[in-house]
C-alpha positions in Angstrom: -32.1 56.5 44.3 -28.7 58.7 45.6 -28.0 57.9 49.4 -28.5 60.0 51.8 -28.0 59.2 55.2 -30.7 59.7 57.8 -29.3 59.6 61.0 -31.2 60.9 64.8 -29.7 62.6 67.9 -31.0 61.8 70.9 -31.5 64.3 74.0 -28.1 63.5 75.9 -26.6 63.0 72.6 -27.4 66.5 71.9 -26.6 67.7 75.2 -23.4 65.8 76.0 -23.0 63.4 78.7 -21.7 66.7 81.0 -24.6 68.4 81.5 -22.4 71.5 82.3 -19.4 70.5 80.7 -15.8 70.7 81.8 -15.3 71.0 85.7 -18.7 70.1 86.6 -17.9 68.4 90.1 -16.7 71.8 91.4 -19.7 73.5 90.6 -21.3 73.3 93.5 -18.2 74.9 95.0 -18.6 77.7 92.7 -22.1 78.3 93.4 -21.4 78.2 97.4 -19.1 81.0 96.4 -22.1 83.4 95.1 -24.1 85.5 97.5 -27.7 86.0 95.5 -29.5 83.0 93.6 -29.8 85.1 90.5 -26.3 84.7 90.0 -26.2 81.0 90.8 -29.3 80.5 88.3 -27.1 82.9 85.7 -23.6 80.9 86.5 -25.7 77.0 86.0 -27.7 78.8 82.6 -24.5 79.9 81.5 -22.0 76.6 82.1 -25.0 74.9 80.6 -25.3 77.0 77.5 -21.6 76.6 76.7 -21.3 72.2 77.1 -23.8 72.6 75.1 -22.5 74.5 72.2 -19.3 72.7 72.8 -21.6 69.2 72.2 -23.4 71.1 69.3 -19.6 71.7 67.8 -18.6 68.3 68.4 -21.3 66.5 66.6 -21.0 68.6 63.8 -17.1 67.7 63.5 -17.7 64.4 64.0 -20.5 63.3 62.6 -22.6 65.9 60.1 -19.2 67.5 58.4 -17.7 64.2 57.2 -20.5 63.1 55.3 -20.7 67.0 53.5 -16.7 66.1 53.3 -17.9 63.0 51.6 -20.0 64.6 48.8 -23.5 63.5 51.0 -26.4 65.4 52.4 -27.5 64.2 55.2 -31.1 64.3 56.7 -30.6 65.4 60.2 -33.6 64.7 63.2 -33.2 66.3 66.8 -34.6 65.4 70.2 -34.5 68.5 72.5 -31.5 68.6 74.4 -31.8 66.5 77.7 -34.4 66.9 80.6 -36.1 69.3 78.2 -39.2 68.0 77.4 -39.8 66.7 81.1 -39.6 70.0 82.5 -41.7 71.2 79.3 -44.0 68.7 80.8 -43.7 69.8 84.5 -44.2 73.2 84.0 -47.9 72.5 81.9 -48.5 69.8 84.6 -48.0 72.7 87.4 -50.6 75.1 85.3 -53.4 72.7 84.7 -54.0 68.7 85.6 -55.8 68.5 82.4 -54.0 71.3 79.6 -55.3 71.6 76.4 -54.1 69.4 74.1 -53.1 71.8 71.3 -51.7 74.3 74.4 -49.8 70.7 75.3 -48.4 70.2 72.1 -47.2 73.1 71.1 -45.6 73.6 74.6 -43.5 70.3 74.1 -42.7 70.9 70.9 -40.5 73.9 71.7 -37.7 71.7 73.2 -37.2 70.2 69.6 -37.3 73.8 68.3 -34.2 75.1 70.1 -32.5 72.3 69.4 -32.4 71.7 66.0 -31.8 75.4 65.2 -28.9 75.6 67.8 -27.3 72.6 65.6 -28.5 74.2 61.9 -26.8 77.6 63.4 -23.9 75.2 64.5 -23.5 73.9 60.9 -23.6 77.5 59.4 -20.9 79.0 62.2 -18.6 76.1 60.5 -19.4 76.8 56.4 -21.9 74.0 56.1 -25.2 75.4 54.7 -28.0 74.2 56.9 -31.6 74.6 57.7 -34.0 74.2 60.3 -37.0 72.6 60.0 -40.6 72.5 61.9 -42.3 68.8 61.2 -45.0 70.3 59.2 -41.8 72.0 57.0 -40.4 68.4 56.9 -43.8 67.6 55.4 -44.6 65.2 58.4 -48.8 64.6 58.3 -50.7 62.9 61.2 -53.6 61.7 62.4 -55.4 61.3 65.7 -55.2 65.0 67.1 -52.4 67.3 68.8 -51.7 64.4 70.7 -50.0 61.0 70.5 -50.5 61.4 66.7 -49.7 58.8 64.2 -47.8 59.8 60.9 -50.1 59.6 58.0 -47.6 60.3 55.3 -44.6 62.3 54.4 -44.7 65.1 51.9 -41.2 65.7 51.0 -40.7 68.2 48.2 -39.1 70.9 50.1 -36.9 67.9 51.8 -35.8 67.4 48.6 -35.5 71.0 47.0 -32.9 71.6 50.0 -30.7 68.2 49.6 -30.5 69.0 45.8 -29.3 72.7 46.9 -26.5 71.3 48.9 -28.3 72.4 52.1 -28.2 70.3 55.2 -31.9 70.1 56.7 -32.3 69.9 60.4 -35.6 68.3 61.3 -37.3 68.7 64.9 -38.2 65.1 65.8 -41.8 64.3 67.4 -43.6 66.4 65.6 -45.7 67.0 62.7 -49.2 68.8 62.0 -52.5 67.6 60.7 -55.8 69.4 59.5 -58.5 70.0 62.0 -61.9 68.9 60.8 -63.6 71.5 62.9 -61.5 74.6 62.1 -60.4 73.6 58.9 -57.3 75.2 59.7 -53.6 72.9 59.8 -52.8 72.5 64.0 -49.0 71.2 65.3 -49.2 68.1 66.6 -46.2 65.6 68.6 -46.2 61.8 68.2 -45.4 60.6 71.7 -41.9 60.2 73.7 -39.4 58.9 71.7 -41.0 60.1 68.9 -38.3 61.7 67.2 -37.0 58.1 65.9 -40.4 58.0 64.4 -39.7 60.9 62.7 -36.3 59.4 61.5 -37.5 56.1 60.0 -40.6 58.4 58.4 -38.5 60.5 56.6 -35.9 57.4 55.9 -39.0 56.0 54.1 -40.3 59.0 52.2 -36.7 59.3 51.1 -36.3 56.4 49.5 -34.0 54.8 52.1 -33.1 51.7 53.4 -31.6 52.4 56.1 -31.1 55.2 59.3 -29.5 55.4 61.9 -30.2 56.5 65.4 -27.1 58.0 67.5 -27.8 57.5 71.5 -25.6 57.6 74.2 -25.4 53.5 74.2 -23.1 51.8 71.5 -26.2 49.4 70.1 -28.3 46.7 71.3 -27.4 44.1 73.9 -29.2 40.4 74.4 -30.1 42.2 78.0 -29.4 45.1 79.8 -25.8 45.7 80.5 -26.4 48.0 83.2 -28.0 44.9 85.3 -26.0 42.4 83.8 -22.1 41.9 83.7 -22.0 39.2 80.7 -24.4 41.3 78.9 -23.3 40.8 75.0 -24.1 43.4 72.6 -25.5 42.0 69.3 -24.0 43.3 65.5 -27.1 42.5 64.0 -30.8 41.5 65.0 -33.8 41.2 63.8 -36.6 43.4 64.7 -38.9 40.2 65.6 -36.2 39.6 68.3 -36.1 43.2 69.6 -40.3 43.2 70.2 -39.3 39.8 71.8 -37.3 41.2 74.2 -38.1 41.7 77.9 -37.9 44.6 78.7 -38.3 46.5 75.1 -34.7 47.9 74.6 -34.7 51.8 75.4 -32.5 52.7 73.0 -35.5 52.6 70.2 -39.5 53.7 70.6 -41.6 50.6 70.0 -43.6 52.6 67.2 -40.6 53.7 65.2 -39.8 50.1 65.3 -43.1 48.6 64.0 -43.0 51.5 61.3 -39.9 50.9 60.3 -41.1 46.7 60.0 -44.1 48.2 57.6 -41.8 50.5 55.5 -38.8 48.0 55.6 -36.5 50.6 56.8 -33.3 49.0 58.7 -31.9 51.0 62.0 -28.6 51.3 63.3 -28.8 51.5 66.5 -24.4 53.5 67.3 -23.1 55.2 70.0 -23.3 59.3 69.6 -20.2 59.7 71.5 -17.7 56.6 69.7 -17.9 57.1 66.2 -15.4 54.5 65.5 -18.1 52.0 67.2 -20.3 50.1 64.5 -23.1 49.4 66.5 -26.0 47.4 65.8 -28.1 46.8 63.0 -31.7 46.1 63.6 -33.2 44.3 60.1 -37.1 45.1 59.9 -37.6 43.7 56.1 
């Protein structure tokens, strides 16, 4: 089986850590400046719009066009760009206390939408031949409804049809589809926050990988949490038994891509999304 590298980008890895780039501590200044609120809201949508196709460009140059450089195709999954889906989810919360679910689901699933074809878009802008990709394109079947779905299985024919064209598919994470029993018809569905890695270690799997990797905006796994703790030590390997041992469960990976990825026997690399040099950690789930 030919490699090809899985790897994840979370939400501020996709944004950047400046969530409006360059200069941000004198926006405010700049916004004090303007006389009507529909040219701060313009002003914030536009600084906002340009970190994050500065990000977008810098992930791609130093992450995604090294490993085309190297002869690879990578498999590439995207969170929605940060705060996204929470104000997804504040906006159904302020329609309805009780949305539908399939109204829910699709809602949430935009965020992974724009993301992943901002980056394919990226790709193409620099001569790398890319393609987004909706779960149920990615193949990704569930179970259990619109909601909180489980992956099923992974049909990946058109995964693979687009690796062996030299095309680099962009995957929205959290998301797949399933068939309803009542409609008979095929309905969207999203697998729960932090579902994209799920989607990652899925795909790893159907692949025939033994390995992905997850870029976040930490540089891999400590024995505790560094931000509490100043003789936190951060681990080049552990085993998955010791992450779900862990107290508190390490954000930096969702407890159900974990236990997947124990039942597949897909290792993660946990690496930092903004120092490449950094090697991370390795979680081992055989």
């Amino acid at each position: 089986m030919a490699f090809i590298p899985v790897v994840k980008f979370g939400g501020t890895s996709m944004q950047g850590k400046n969530r409006f780039g360059p200069g941000e501590d004198r926006l405010l200044e700049e916004c004090h400046r303007l006389n009507e609120v529909n040219d701060i809201y313009r002003l914030l949508a536009q600084r906002r719009n340009n970190a994050r196709a500065r990000r977008l460009s810098q992930v791609a140059r130093e992450f995604l066009l090294p490993l085309r450089d190297a002869g690879l195709i990578p498999v590439v999954v995207v969170s929605a760009f940060d705060w996204a889906t929470d104000k997804l989810d504040h906006l159904a919360a302020a329609i309805s206390s009780d949305p539908p679910q399939r109204e829910y689901a699709r809602l949430l699933m935009s965020g992974e939408l724009r993301a992943n074809s901002a980056l394919a878009m990226t790709l193409e802008e620099k001569g790398c031949r890319a393609r987004s990709l909706t779960g149920r394109e990615a193949g990704i079947v569930t179970r259990g409804g619109p909601v909180d779905a489980a992956i099923e299985r992974v049909e990946c024919d058109h995964l693979s049809e687009l690796i062996a064209q030299g095309i680099v598919p962009v995957v929205a994470g959290f998301q797949g589809y399933y068939r309803d029993e009542v409609t008979g018809r095929d309905e969207v569905s999203i697998l729960g926050r932090g579902g994209s890695n799920l989607t990652a270690v899925a795909l790893a799997h159907a692949l025939g990988q033994e390995e992905c990797t997850m870029f976040t905006d930490v540089d891999g796994v400590y024995d505790c949490d560094p931000n509490t703790h100043d003789d936190a030590c951060k681990l080049s390997r552990v085993t998955a038994q010791e992450v779900f041992e862990m107290d508190p469960f390490p954000q930096v990976i969702q407890r159900e891509a974990l236990q997947y990825a124990c039942e597949q026997k897909v290792n993660i690399w946990i690496r930092s999304a903004f120092e490449p040099e950094r090697e991370g950690t390795l979680i081992i789930c055989h």
